[in-house]
Structure formats: C-alpha cells, structure tokens
C-alpha positions in Angstrom: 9.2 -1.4 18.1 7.4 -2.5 15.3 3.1 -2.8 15.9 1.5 -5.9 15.2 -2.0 -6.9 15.0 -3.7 -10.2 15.7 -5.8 -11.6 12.4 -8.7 -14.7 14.0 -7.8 -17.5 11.7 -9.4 -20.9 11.7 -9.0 -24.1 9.6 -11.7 -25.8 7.5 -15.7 -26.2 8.4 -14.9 -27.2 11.9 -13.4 -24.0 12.8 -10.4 -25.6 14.8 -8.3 -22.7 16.5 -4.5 -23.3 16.3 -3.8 -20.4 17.6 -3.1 -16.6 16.4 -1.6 -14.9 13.5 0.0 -11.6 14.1 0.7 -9.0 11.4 2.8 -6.1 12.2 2.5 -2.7 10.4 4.9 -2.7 8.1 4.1 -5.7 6.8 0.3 -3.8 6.1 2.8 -1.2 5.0 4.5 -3.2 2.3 1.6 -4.6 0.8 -0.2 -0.9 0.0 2.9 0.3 -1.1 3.5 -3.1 -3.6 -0.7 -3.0 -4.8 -0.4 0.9 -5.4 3.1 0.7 -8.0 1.2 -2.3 -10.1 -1.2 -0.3 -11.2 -0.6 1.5 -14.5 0.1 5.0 -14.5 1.8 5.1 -11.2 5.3 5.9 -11.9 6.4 5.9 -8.3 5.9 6.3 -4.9 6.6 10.3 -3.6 7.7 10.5 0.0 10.1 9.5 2.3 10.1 6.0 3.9 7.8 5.8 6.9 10.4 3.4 8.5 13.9 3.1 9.0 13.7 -0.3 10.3 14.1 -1.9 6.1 17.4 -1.7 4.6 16.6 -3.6 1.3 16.0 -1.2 -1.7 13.1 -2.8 -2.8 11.4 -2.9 0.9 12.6 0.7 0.7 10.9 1.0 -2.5 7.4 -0.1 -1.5 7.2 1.7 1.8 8.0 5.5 0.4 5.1 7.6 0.3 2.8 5.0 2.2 1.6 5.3 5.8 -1.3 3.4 7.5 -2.6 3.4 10.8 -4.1 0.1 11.3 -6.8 -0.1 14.8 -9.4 -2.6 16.2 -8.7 -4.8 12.7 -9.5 -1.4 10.6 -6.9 0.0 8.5 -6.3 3.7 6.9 -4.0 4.1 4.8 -2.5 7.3 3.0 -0.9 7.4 0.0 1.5 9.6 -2.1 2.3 9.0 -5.3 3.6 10.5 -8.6 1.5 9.8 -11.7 3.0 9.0 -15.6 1.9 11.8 -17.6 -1.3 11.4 -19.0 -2.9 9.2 -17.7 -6.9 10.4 -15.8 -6.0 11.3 -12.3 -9.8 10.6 -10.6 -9.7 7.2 -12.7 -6.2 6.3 -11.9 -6.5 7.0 -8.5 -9.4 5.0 -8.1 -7.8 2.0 -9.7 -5.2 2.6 -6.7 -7.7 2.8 -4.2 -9.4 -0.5 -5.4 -6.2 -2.0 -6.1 -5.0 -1.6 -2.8 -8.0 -1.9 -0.3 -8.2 -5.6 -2.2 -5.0 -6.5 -1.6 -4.8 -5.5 2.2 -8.4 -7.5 2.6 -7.4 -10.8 0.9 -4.0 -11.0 2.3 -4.7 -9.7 6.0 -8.2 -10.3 6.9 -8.2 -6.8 8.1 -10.6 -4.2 6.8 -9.7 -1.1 5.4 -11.9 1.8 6.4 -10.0 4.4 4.2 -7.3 4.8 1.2 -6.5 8.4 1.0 -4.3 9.0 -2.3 -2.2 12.6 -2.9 -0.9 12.9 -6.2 2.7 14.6 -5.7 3.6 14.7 -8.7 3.4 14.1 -12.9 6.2 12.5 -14.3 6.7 13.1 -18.0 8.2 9.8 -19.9 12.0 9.9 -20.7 12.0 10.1 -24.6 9.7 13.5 -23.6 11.6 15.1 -21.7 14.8 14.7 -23.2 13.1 16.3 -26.5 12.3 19.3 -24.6 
C-alpha cells in the first residue's frame, strides 16, 4: 500500500483549517523523477522502477532510477541517472540537486533533507555513435 504524508495547509491571513492534504510517495516520487529529466544534460533516468503500482509509460518513465524515503515531513531522495556526454558532471549534478529539492519544496510543502545523485552512466549522442 502506497505511503502518504499529511502536508498542514491553510487558507489566506486568517489561517482557516479545512482540513488535511495527504501526499503519498509516489507522488514525491514522480515529481524528483520529472525535475531531474528537465535539466539539461540528463539523458535519462538509470534504474529500474521503484514501483510496480504505475502502468503508464511516462509514469514509468519518471519513477526509474528515483527512490525517496520521505519521514516526519523530511524527504531523501536518491537518484540515478545517465548523463549526455559532455556535459560537467559536479555542475550538472548540482543543477539536479537544485532542480529537484525546488520542485519537491514548492509543490509539497515538505523539506528535503538530502538529494543523493549516482551517475550510471554517459550516453554518447546518436550521430556519435553511429560514426564510430
């Protein structure tokens, strides 16, 4: 069964409760996976999806190579990812790191303690390697 996390939300200056917003993992997931491919350099995701509970492609897609472990409103997440080749591996890493602790923060509320990122691989670009 799928984790989920509750987020305190409130509404305007008055802070009126309405009530509680959940999160569940995957969807904490998704959004690392989605903030890691949009930055440039990262060709794809390495790894075998860290749930079988998608059956979409692209959900597929965004969840390979990610895995957080989200506890007490912190988040961790690990990443593995194959890099264009290149491009500066400390500097695009860091983009990914950025890139994806923002994304978590604005979008969950939680707070993301750690963004551990494994480069699995180099891919070289098509017209390259069909020359060699």
């Amino acid at each position: 069964m799928a984790q989920e996390n509750e987020v305190k939300s409130s509404i305007g200056e008055g802070e009126i409760d309405l009530g509680s917003v959940k999160i569940a993992d995957e969807v904490v997931t998704m959004i690392a996976g989605f903030a890691a491919q949009e930055v440039e350099g990262v060709y794809e995701m390495a790894g075998n999806n860290t749930s079988g509970l998608f059956s979409k492609s692209e959900i597929k897609k965004a969840t390979k190579g990610v895995r957080v472990d989200v506890a007490d409103g912190n988040v961790r997440v690990d990443l593995a990812i194959v890099l264009a080749y290149g491009y500066n591996i400390p500097s695009t890493s860091s983009k990914i790191q950025a890139r994806v602790k923002s994304a978590i923060e604005n979008m969950t509320g939680l707070v993301v303690t750690d963004i551990n990122v494994r480069v699995a691989g180099i891919k070289m670009a098509p017209d390259e390697e069909e020359a060699q």
